[in-house]
Structure formats: structure tokens, C-alpha cells
C-alpha positions in Angstrom: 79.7 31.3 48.4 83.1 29.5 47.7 82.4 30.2 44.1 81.9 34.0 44.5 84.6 34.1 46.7 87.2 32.7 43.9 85.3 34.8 41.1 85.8 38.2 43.8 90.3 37.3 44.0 90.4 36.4 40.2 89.1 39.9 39.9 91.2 41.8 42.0 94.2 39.1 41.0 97.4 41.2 39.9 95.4 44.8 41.2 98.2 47.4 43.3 97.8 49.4 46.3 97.6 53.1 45.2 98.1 55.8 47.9 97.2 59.1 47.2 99.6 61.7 48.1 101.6 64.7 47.7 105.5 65.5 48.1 105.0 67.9 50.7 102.2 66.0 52.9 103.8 65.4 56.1 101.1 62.6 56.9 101.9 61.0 53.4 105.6 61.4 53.7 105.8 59.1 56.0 104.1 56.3 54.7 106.7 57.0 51.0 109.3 56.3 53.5 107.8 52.9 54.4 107.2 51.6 50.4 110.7 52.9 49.6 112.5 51.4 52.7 110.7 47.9 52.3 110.6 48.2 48.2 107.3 47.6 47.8 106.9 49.7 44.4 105.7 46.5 42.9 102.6 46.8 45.5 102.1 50.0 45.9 101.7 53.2 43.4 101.9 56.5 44.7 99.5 58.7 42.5 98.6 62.4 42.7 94.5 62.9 44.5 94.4 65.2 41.3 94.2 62.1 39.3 91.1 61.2 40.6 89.7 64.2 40.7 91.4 66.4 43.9 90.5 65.7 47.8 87.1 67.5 47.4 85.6 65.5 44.3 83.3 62.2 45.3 86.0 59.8 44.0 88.3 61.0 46.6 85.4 61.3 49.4 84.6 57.9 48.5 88.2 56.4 49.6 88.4 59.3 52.4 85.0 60.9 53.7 87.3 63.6 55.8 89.0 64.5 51.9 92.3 64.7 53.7 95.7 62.8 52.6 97.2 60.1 52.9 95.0 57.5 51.6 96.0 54.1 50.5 93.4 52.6 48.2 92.7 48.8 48.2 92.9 46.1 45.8 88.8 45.8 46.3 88.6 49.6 45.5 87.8 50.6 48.9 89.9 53.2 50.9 91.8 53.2 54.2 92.2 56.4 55.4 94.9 57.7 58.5 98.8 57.6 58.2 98.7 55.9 61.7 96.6 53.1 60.1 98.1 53.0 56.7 101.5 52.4 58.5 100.6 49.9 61.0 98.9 48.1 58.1 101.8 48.6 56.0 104.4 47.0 58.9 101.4 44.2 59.1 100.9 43.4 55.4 104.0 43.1 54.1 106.3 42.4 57.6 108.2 39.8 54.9 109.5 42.1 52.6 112.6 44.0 53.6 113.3 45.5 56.6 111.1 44.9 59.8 110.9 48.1 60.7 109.5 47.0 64.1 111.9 47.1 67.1 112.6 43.4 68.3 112.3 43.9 72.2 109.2 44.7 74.2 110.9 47.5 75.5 112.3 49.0 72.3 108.5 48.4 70.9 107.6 50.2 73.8 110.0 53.1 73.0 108.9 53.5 69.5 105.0 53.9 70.6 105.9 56.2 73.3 107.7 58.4 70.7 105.3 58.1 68.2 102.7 58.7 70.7 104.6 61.6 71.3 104.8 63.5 68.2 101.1 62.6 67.2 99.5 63.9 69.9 101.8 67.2 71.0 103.6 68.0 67.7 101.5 66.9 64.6 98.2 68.9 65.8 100.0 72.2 66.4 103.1 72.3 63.4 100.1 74.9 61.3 101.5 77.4 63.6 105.0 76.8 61.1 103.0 77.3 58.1 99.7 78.8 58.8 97.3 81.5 59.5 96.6 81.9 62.8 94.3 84.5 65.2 97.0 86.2 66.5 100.6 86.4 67.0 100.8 85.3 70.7 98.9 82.0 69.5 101.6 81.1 67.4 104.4 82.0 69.6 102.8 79.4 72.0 102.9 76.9 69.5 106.6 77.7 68.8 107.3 76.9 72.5 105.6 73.7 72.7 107.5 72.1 69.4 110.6 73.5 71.2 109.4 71.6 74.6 108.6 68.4 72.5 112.0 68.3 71.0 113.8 68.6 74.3 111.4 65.3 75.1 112.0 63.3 72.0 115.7 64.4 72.3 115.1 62.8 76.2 113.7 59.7 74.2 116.2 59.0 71.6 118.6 56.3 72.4 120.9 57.1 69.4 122.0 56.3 66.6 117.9 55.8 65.9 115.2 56.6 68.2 115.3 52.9 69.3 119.1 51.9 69.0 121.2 51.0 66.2 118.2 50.0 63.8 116.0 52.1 62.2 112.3 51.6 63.5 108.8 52.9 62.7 109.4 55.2 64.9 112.1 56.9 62.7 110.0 56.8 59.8 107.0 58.2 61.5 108.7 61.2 63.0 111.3 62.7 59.7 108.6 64.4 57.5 108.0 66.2 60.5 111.7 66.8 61.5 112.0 68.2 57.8 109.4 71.1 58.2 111.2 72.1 61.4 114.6 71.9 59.4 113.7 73.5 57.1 111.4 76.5 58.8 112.4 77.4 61.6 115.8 78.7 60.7 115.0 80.7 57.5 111.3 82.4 59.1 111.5 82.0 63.2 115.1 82.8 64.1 116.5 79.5 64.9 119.9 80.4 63.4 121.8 77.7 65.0 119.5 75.6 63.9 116.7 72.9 65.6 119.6 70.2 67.4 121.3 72.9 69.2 121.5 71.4 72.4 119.6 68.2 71.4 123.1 66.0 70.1 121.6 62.8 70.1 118.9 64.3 67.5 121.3 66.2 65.7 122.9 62.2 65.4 119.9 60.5 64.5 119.0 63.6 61.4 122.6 62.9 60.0 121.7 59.0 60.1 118.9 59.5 58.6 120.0 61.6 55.8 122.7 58.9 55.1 119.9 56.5 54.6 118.8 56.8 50.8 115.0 55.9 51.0 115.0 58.4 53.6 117.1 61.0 51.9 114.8 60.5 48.8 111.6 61.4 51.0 113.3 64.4 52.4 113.9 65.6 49.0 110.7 65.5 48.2 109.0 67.3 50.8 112.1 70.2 51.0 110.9 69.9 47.0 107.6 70.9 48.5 108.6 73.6 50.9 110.5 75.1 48.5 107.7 75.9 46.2 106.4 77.5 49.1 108.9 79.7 49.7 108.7 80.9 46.0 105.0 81.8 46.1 106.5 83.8 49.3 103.6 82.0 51.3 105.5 82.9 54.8 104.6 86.3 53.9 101.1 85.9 52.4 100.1 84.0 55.2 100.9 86.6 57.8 103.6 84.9 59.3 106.2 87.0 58.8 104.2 89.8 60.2 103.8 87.7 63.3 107.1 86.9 64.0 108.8 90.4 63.8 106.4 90.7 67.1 109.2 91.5 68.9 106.9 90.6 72.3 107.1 86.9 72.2 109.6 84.5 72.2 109.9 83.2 68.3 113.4 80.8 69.5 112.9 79.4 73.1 
């Protein structure tokens, strides 16, 4: 057993991490901004699912039976699918190389949950309504409300300069691909001309932070890179969104 044991790490000896992802994947984006923050490009590759054969092919299904992204393949060749996983495993695997990432108070670890908690569970599941099809108008109007609800609560939150105080956290990371889409949508295709931190300051502090950052700034390149090839295949418009929005009706900028 001991001897299959040593033959199984020899094997696997000098193997990477590959997660498969895209620029504009929110879910993926936030796991980039974990290997670029803690420099763990000599772990980890970042690799296109086209390389293995797209999300639908039985490569891909093998590492992720839902076929959805991120996923972060193994040494061993199996898959671990879910950005919530992937990060905390991430923070757990390699808590030795750069920064922590994890707030160093009960409380502040406490924080960062709640707001991650937050955004999972109120934002994540209804942000389509930026970018998607949807039944009808009014659907989407509601789903512009209740971002602009959970923004006043994460603005509530935020401690400042970072969601938990003067160090960036998890909770940073987790939160900016999303903070990006809204950025960058909601002023150019719902009306938000003053823009999403009107009102919210200590947001509108933590997004300049986090632009100053450079592994973070590199990640919100990527995924404006993303949105902006979007906008050229004038997918706002294809979709019916713009359709939806000039609904005159609903509210589009609560």
C-alpha cells in the first residue's frame, strides 16, 4: 500500500493545477484574482475549456458534470468544481504563499462571510437580468431593484478602505468581477448616468482601492476585455435588452 502510495506522488510529482476559465466569467474571475494576488502561476495554469474540448465535450463533464466554469483541475486529474470551493481551497492550500487573504479577527472573518454570503445568495443568482434574456420587461426591472437594494447593503457592510478594514480580504476578491459587470453595464444600457457609488462613498472608496491594486486591476481588464466584445456583437440589443429598458413603465435606476 505504501508502495503504491509513493509510485501514485512520483506520478503526479511536478504536475500543476489547471483552472479552466474565461476572461469574462464572473465565477472564474474571481478565483484569477486569488492566483495573481498570492503568485501562484507556478501552481496553477489558467487554460481556455476550448482546449479540452468546450464545457459540453466529456473531457470537460468529466472535471465538471454541471459543464459550467470555473473549474480547477487536480494534480490526480480529477476536477473540483464551484468558485466558492475552488476559493476556499485556494486560501487553504497555499495560506503560505503571499498574502493571507483571510481577515485576522473573528469578527472581521465574520464580516467577510456575511458579505460574501451576501452577494452569493442575492446578487450572483439574479445579475442575468444585466446581460440576459428574460420573459418580460417587468422581470428584469425587479432584478434591477434588488442589485440596487444589495448595494445599499454591502455599501452598509463595508468598513472602508476594503470590505474588512485596511487589508484586502477574500471578501474583496470574491465580490469585484461582480462590481465590474455593474460598472460597466449599468451606466451605458440602464441609465445609471452617475454611475453605481452614487450615494454609496465607502464603495465608491473601496472600487478606487481596488483598481490601485495591480493583480486586481489586471483581472478587471480582463473581464471589461470581455464585456467589451459584447458590446461589439451589440449583444444588449440582440438579447432584447434594450427593448426592455426603453419600457418607460418601470424603474431601470432606483
Amino acid at each position: 500500500m505504501h508502495r503504491f502510495a509513493s509510485i501514485v506522488c512520483s506520478s503526479m510529482k511536478g504536475k500543476k493545477f489547471v483552472l479552466y476559465d474565461v476572461p469574462v466569467s464572473n465565477n472564474g474571475a474571481r478565483i484569477r484574482n486569488l492566483i495573481y494576488k498570492k503568485k501562484l502561476d507556478q501552481f496553477i495554469d489558467i487554460k481556455s475549456p476550448m482546449e479540452i474540448g468546450g464545457l459540453r465535450s466529456e473531457t470537460y463533464r468529466q472535471l465538471n458534470p454541471y459543464g459550467k466554469m470555473p473549474v480547477l483541475e487536480m494534480p490526480d486529474g480529477s476536477g473540483l468544481p464551484e468558485s466558492q470551493v475552488i476559493e476556499s481551497y485556494i486560501l487553504d492550500k497555499f495560506r503560505d504563499n503571499g498574502p493571507s487573504l483571510i481577515p485576522d479577527t473573528a469578527e472581521k472573518r465574520a464580516l467577510a462571510a456575511l458579505v460574501v454570503r451576501i452577494h452569493d445568495l442575492y446578487i450572483a443568482p439574479i445579475q442575468g437580468c444585466l446581460y440576459k434574456p428574460m420573459d418580460s420587461a417587468e422581470e428584469r426591472a425587479e432584478g434591477i431593484a434588488q442589485i440596487a437594494m444589495q448595494l445599499d447593503t454591502i455599501e452598509r457592510y463595508c468598513t472602508g478602505p476594503f470590505i474588512c478594514g485596511s487589508e484586502m480580504s477574500y471578501a474583496d476578491t470574491a465580490i469585484m468581477p461582480t462590481f465590474v459587470f455593474l460598472n460597466y453595464i449599468l451606466p451605458r444600457f440602464f441609465g445609471w448616468k452617475d454611475g453605481i457609488f452614487l450615494g454609496r462613498p465607502k464603495l465608491g472608496t473601496w472600487w478606487d482601492c481596488m483598481n490601485k491594486d495591480d493583480d486586481t486591476a489586471r483581472v478587471i481588464r480582463e473581464v471589461e476585455s470581455g464585456l467589451e466584445s459584447w458590446n461589439a456583437s451589440n449583444r444588449w440589443e440582440e438579447k432584447g435588452i434594450l427593448k426592455d429598458v426603453s419600457d418607460t413603465r418601470f424603474c431601470w435606476n432606483p
